[in-house]
N, CA, C and O atoms as CSV, one atom per row, in Angstrom:
chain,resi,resn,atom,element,x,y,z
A,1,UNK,N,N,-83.856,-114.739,119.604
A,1,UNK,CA,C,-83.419,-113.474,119.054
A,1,UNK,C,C,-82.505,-113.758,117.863
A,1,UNK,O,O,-81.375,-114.185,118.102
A,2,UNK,N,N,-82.840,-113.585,116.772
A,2,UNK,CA,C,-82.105,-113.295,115.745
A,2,UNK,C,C,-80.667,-112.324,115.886
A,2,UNK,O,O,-80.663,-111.314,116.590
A,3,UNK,N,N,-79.218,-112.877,114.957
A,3,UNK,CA,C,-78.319,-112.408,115.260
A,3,UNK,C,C,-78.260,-111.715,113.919
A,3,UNK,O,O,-78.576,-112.293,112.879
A,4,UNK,N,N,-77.738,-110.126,113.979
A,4,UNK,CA,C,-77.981,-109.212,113.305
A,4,UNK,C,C,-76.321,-108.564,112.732
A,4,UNK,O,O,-75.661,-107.643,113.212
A,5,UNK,N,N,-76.109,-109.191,111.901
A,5,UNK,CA,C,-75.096,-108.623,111.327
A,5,UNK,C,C,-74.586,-107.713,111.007
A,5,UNK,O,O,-75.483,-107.462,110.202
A,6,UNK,N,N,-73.624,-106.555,110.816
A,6,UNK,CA,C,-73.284,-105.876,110.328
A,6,UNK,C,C,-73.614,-105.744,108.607
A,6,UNK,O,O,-73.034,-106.548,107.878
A,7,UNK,N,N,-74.167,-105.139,108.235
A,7,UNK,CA,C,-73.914,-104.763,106.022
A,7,UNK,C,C,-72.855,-104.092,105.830
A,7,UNK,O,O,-72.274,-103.456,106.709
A,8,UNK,N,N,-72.439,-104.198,104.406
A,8,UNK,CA,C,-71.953,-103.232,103.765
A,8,UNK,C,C,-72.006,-101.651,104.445
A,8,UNK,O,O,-71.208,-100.994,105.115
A,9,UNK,N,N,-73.254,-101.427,103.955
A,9,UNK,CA,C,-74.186,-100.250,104.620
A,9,UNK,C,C,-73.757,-99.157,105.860
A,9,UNK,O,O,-73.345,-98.002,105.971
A,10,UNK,N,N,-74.288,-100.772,107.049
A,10,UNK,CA,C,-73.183,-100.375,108.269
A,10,UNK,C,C,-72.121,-100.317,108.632
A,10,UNK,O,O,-71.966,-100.225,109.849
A,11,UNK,N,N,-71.085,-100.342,107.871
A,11,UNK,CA,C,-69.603,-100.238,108.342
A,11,UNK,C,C,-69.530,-99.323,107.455
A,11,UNK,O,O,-69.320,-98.378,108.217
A,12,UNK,N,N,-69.542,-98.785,106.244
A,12,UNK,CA,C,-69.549,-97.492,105.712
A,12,UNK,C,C,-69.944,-96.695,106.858
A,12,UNK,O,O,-69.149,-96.070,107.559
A,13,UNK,N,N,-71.057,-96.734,107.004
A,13,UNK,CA,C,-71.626,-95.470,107.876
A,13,UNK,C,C,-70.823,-95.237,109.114
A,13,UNK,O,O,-70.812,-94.120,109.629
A,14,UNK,N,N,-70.063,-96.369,109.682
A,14,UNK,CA,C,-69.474,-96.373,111.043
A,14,UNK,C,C,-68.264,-96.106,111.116
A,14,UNK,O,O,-67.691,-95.863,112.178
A,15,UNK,N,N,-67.705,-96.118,109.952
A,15,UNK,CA,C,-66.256,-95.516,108.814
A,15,UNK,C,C,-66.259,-94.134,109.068
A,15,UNK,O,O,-65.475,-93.475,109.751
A,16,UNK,N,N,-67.416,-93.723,108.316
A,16,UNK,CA,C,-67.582,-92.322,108.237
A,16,UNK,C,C,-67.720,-91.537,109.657
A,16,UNK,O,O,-67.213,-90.441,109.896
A,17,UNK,N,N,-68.395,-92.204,110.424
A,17,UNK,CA,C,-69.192,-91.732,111.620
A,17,UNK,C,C,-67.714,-91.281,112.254
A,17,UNK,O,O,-67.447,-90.108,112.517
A,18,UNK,N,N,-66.800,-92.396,112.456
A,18,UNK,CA,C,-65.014,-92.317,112.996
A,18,UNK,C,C,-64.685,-91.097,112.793
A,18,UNK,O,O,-64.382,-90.266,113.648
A,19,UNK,N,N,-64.767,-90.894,111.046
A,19,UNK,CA,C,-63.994,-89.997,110.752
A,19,UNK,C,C,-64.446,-88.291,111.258
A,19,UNK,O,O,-63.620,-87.378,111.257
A,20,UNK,N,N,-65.656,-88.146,111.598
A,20,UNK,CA,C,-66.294,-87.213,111.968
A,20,UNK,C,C,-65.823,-87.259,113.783
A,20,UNK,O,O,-65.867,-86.123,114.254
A,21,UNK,N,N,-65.540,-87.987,114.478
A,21,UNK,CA,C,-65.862,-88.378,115.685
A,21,UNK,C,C,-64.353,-87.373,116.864
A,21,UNK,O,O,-64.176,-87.332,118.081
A,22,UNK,N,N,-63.761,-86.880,115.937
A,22,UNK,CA,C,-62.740,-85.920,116.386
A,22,UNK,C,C,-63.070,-84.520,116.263
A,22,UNK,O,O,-63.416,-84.033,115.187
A,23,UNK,N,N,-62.949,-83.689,117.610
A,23,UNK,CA,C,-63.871,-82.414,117.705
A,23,UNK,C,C,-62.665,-81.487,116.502
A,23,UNK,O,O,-63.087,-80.430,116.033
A,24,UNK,N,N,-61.409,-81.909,116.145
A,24,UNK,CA,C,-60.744,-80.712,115.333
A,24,UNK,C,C,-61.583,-80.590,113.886
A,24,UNK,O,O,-62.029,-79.573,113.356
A,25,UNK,N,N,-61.664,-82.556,113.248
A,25,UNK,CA,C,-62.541,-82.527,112.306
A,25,UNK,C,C,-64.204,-82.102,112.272
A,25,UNK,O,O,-64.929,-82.225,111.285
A,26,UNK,N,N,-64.458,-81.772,113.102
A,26,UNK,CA,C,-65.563,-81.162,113.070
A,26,UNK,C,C,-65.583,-79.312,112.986
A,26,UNK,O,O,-66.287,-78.545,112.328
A,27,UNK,N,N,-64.841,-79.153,113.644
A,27,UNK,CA,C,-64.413,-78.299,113.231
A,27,UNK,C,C,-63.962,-77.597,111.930
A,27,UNK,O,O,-64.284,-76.464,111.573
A,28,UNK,N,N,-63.080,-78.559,111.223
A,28,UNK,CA,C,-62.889,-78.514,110.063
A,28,UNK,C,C,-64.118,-77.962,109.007
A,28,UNK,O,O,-64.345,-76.882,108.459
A,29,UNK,N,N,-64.872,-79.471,109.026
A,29,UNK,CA,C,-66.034,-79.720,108.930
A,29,UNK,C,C,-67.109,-78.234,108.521
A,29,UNK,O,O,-67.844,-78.126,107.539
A,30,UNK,N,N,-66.877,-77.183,109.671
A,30,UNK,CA,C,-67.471,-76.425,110.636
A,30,UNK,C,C,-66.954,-74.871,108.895
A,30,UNK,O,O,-67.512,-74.136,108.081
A,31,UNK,N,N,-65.814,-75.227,109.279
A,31,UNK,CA,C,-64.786,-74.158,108.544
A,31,UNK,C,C,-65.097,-74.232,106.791
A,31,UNK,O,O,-65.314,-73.295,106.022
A,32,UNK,N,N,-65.044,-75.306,106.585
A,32,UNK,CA,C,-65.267,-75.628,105.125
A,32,UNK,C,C,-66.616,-75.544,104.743
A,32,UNK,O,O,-66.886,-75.624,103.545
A,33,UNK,N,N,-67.680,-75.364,105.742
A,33,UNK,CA,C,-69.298,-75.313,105.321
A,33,UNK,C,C,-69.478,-73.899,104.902
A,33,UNK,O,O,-70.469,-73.526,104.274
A,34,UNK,N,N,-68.313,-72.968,105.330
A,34,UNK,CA,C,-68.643,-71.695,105.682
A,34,UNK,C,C,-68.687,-71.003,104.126
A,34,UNK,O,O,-69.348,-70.105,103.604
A,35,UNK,N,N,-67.562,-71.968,103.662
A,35,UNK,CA,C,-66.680,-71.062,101.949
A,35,UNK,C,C,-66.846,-72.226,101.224
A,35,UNK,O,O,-66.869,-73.333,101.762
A,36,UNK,N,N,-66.999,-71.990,99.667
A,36,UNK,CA,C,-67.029,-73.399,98.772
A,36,UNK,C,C,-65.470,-73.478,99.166
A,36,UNK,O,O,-65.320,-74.323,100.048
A,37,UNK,N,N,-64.723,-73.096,98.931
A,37,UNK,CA,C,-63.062,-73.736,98.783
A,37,UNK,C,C,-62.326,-73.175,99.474
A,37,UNK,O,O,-62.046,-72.029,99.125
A,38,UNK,N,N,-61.668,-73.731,100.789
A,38,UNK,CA,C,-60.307,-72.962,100.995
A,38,UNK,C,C,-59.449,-73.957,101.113
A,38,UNK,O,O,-59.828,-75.125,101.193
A,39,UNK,N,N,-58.009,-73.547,101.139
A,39,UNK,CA,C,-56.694,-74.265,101.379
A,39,UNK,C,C,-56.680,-74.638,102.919
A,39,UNK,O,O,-57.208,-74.149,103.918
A,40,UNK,N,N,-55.669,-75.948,102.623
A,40,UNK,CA,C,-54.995,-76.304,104.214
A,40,UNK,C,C,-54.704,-74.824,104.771
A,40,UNK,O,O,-55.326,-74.403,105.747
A,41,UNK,N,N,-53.827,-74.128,104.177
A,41,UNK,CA,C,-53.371,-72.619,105.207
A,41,UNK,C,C,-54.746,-71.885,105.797
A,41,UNK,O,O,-55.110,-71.652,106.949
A,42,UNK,N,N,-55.240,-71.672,104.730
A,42,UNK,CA,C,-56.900,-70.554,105.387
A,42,UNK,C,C,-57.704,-71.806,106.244
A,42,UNK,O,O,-58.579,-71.285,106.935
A,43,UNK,N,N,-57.682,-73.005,106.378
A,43,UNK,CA,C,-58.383,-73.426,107.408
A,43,UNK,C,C,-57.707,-73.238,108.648
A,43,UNK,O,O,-58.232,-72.795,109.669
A,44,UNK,N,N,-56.297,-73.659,108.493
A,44,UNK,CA,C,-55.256,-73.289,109.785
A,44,UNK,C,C,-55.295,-72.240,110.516
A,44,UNK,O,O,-54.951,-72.149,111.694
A,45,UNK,N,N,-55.873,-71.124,109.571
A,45,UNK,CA,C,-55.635,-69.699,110.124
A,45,UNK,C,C,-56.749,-69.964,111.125
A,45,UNK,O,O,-56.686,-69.440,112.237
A,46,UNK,N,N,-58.145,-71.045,110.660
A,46,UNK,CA,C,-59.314,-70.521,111.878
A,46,UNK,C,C,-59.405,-71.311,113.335
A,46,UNK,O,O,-60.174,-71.199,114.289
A,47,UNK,N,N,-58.243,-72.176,113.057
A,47,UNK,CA,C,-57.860,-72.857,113.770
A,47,UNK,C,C,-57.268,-72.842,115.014
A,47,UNK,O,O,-56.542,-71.902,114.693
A,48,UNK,N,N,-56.877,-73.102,116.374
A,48,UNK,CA,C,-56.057,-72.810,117.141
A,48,UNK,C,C,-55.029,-74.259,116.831
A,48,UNK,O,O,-54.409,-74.585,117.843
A,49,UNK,N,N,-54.743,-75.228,115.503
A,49,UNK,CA,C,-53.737,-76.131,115.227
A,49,UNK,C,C,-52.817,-76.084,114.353
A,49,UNK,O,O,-52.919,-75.260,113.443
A,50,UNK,N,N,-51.727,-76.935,114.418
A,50,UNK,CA,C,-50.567,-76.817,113.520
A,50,UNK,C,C,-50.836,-76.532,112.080
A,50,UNK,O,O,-52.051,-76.355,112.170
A,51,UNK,N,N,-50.488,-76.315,110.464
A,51,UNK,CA,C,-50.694,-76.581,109.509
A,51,UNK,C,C,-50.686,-78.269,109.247
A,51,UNK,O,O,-51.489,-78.840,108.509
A,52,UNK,N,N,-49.663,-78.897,109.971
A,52,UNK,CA,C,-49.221,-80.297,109.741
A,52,UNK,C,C,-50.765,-80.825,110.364
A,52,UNK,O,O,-51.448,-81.565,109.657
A,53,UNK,N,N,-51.173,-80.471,111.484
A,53,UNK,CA,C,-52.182,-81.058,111.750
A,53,UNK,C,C,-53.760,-81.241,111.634
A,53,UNK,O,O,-54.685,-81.869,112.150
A,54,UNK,N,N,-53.485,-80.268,110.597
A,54,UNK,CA,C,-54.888,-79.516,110.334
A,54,UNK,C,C,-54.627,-80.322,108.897
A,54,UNK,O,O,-55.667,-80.763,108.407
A,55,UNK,N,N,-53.765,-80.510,108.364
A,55,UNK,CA,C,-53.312,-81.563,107.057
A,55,UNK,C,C,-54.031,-82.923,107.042
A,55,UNK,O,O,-54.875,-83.428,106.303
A,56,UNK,N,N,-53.350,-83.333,108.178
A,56,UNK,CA,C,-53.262,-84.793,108.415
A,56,UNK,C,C,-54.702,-84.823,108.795
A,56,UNK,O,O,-55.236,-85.774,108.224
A,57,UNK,N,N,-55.394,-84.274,109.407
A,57,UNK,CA,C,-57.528,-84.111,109.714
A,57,UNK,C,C,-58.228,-84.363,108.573
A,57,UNK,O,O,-59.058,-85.226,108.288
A,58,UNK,N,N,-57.572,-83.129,107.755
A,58,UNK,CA,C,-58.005,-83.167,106.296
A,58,UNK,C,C,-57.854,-84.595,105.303
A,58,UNK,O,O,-58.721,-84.901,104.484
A,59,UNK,N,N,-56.815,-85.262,105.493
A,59,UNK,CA,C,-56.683,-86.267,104.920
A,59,UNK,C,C,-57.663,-87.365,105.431
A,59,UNK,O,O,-58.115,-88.398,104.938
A,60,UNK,N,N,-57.764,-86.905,106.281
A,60,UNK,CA,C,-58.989,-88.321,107.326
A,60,UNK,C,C,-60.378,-87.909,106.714
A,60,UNK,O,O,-61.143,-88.795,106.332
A,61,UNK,N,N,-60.623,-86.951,106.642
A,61,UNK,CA,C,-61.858,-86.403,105.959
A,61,UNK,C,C,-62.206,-86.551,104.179
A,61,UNK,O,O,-63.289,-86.730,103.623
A,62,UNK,N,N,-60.925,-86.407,103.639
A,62,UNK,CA,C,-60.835,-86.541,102.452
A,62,UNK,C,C,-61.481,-88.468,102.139
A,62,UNK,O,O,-62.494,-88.792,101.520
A,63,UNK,N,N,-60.385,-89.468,102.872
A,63,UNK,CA,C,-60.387,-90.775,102.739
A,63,UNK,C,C,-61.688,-90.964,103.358
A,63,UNK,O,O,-62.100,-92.123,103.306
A,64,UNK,N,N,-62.440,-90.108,103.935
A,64,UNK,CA,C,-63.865,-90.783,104.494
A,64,UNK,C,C,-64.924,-90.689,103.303
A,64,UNK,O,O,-66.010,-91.265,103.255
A,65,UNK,N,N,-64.309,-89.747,102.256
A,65,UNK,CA,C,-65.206,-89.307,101.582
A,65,UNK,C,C,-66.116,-88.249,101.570
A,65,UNK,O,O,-66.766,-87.939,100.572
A,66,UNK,N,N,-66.224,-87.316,103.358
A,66,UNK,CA,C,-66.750,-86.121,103.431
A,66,UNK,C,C,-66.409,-85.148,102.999
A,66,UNK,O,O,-67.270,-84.303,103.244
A,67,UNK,N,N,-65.173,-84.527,102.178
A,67,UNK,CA,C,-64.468,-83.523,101.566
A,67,UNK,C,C,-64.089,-84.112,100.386
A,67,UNK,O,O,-64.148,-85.321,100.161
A,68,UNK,N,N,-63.600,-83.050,99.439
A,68,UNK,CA,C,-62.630,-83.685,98.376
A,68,UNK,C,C,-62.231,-82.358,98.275
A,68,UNK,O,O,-62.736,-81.275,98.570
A,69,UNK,N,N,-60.848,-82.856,97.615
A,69,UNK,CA,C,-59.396,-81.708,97.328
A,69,UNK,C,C,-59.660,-81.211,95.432
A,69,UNK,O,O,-60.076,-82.015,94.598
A,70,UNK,N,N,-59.439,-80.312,95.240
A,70,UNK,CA,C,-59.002,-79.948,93.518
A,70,UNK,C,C,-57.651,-79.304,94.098
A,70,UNK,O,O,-57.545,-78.824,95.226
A,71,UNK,N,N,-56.329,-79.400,92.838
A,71,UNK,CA,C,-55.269,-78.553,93.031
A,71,UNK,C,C,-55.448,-77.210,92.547
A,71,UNK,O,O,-56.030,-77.396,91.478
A,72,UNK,N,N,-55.340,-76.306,92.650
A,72,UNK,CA,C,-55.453,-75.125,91.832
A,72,UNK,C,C,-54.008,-74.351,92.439
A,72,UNK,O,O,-53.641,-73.810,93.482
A,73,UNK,N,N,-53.512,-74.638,91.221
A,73,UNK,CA,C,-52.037,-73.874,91.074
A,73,UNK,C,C,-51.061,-75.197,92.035
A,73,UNK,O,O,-51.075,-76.367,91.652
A,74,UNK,N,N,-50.527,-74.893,92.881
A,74,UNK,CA,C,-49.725,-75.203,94.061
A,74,UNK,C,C,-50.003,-75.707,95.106
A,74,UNK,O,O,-49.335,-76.465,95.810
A,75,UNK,N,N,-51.271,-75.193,95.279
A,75,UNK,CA,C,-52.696,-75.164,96.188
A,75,UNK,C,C,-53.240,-76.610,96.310
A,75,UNK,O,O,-53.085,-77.324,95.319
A,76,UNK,N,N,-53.976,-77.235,97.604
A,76,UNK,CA,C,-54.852,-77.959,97.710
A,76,UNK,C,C,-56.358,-77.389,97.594
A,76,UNK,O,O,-56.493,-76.945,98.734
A,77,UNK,N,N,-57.492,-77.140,96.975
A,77,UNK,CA,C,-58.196,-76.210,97.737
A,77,UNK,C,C,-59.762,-77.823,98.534
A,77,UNK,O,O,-60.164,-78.787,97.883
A,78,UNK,N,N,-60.009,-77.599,99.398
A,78,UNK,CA,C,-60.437,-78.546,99.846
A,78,UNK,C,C,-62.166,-77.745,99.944
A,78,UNK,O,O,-62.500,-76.568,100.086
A,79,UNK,N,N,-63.040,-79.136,99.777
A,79,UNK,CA,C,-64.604,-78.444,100.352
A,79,UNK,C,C,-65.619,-79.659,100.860
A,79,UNK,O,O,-65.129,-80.771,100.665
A,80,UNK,N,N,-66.659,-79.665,101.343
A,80,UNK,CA,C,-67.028,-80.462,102.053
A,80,UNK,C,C,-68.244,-81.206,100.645
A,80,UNK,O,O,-68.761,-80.444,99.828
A,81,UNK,N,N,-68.461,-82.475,100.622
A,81,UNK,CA,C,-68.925,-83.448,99.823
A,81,UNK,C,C,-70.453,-83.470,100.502
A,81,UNK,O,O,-70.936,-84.272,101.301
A,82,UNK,N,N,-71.062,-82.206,99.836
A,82,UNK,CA,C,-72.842,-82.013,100.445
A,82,UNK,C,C,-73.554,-83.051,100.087
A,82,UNK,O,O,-74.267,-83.638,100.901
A,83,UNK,N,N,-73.478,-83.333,99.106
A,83,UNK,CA,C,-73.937,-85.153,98.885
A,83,UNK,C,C,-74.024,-86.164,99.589
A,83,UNK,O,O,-75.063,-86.783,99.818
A,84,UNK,N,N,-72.272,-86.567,100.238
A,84,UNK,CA,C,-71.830,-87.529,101.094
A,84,UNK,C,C,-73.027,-86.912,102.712
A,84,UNK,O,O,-73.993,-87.534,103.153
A,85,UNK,N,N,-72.602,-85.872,103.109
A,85,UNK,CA,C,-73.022,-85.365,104.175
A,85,UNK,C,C,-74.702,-85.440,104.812
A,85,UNK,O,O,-75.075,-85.790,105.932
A,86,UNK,N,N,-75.639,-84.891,103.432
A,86,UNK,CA,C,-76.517,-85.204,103.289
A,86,UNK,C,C,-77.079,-86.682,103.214
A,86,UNK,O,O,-78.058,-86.877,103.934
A,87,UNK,N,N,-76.703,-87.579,102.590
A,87,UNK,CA,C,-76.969,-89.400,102.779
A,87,UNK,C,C,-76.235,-89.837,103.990
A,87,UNK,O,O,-76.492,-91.000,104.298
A,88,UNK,N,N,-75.310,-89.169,104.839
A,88,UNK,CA,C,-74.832,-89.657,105.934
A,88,UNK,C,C,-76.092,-88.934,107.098
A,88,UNK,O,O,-76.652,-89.549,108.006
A,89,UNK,N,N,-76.227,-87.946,106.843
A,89,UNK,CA,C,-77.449,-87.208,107.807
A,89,UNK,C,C,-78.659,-88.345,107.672
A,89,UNK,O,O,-79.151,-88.863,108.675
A,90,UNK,N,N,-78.956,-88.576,106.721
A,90,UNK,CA,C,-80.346,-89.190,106.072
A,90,UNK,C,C,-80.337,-91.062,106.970
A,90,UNK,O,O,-81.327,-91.639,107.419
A,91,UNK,N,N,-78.938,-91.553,106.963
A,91,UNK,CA,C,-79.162,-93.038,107.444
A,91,UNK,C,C,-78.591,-92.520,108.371
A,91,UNK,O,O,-78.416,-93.612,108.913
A,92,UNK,N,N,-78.044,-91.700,109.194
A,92,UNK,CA,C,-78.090,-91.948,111.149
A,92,UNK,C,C,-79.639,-91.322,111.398
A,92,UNK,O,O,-80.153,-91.519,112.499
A,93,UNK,N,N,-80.197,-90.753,110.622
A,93,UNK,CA,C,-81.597,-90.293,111.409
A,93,UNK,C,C,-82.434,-91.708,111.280
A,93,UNK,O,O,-83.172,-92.077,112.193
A,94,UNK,N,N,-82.252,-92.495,110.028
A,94,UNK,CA,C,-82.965,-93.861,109.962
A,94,UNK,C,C,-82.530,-94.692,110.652
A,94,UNK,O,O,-83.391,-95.477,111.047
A,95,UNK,N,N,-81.098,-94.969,111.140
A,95,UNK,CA,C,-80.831,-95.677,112.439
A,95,UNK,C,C,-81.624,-95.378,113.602
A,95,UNK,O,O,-82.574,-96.037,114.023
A,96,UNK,N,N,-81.096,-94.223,114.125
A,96,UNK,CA,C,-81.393,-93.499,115.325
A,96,UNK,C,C,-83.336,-93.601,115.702
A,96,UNK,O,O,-83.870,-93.527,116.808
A,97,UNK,N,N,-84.101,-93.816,114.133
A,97,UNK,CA,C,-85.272,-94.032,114.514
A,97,UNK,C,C,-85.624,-95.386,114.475
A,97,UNK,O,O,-86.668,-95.830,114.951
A,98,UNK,N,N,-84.682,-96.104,113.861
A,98,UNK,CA,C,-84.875,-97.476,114.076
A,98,UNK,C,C,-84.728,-98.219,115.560
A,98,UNK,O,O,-85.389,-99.059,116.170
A,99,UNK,N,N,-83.482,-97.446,115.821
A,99,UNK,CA,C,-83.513,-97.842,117.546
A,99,UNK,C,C,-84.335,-96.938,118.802
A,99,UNK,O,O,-84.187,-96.900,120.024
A,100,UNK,N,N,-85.162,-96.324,117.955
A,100,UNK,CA,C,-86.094,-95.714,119.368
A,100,UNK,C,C,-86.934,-96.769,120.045
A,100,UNK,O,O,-86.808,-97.799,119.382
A,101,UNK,N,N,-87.597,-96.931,120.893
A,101,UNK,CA,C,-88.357,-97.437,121.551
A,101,UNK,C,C,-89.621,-96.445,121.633
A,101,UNK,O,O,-89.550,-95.587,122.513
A,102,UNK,N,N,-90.736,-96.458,120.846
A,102,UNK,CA,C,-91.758,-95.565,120.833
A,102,UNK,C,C,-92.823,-95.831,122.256
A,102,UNK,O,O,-93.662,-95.002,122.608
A,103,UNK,N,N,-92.596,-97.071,122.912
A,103,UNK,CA,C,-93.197,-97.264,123.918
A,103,UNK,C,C,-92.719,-96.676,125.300
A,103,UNK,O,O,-93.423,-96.627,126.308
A,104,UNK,N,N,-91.640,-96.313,125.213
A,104,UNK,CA,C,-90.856,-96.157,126.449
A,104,UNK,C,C,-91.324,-94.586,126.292
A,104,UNK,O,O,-91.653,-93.884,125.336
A,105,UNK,N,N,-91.133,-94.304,128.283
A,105,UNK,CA,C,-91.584,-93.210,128.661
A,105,UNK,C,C,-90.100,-92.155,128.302
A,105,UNK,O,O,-88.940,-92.308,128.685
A,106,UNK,N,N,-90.600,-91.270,127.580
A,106,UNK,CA,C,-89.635,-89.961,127.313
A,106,UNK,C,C,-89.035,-89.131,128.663
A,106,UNK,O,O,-89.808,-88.439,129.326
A,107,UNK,N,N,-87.928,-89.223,128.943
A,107,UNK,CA,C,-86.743,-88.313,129.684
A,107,UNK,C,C,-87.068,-87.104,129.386
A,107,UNK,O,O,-87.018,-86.502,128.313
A,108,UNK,N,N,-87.575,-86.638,130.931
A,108,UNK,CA,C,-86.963,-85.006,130.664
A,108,UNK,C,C,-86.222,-84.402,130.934
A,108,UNK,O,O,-85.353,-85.004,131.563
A,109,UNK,N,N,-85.960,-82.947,130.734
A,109,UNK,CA,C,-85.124,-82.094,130.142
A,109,UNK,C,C,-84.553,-82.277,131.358
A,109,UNK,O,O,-83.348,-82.436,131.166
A,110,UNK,N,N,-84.910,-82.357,132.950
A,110,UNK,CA,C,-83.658,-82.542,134.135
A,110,UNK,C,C,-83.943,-83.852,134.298
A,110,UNK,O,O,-83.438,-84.048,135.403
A,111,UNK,N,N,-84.365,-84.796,133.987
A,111,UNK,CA,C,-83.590,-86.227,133.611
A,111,UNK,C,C,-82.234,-86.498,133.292
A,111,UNK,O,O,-81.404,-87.133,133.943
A,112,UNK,N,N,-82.135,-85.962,132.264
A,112,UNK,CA,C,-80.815,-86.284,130.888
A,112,UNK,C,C,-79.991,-85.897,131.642
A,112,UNK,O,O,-80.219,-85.013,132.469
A,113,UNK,N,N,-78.664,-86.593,131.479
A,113,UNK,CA,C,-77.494,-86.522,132.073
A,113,UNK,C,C,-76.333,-85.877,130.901
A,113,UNK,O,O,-75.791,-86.658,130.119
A,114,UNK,N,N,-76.146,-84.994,130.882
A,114,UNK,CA,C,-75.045,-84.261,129.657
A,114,UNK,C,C,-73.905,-85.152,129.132
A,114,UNK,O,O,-73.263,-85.953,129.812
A,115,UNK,N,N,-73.761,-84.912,127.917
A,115,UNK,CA,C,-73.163,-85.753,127.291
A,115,UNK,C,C,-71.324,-85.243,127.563
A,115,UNK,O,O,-71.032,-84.074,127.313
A,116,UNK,N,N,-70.251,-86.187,128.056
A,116,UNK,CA,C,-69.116,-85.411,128.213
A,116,UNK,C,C,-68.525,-86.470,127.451
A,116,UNK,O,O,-67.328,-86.433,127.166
């Protein structure tokens, strides 16, 4: 068996994957798909979290590269990076089909054990 390294490639993607991997940032995520631009405050509002913490999410999202900030006025206004999102959609579906097993018998629907 050949030993299979990590790329470039894959640790980006597993970077990113992190940064998504917290249900508030998805949320976020969730909030910012809705409007091209809102501020830290108008995401807070849809939030049941702090401003400070809904900040500090945002910054994790920003450094992943899935959002980016413009200032306008005083303002952060933040929006989600459809680009980034889209090429991150595009190589977990090419992973995810890379690791199927097309031979193996398919699980059904009361098979599967829910994901917690």
């Amino acid at each position: 068996m050949d030993n299979v390294l990590p790329d470039k490639a894959d640790i980006e993607i597993a970077n990113t994957l992190r940064a998504l991997s917290h249900p508030a940032r998805l949320a976020i995520m969730r909030v910012l798909s809705r409007q091209s631009r809102q501020c830290c405050g108008d995401v807070t509002l849809c939030l049941d979290l702090a401003q400070s913490t809904v900040s500090q999410h945002l910054r994790v999202l920003v450094d992943a590269g899935l959002i980016e900030f413009r200032a306008e006025g005083t303002r952060n206004c933040y929006m989600v990076r459809t680009d980034r999102v889209t090429a991150l959609r595009a190589a977990v579906s090419e992973i995810l089909g890379d690791i199927c097993v097309p031979e193996a018998k398919p699980l059904l629907v009361e098979e599967m054990s829910p994901l917690e």
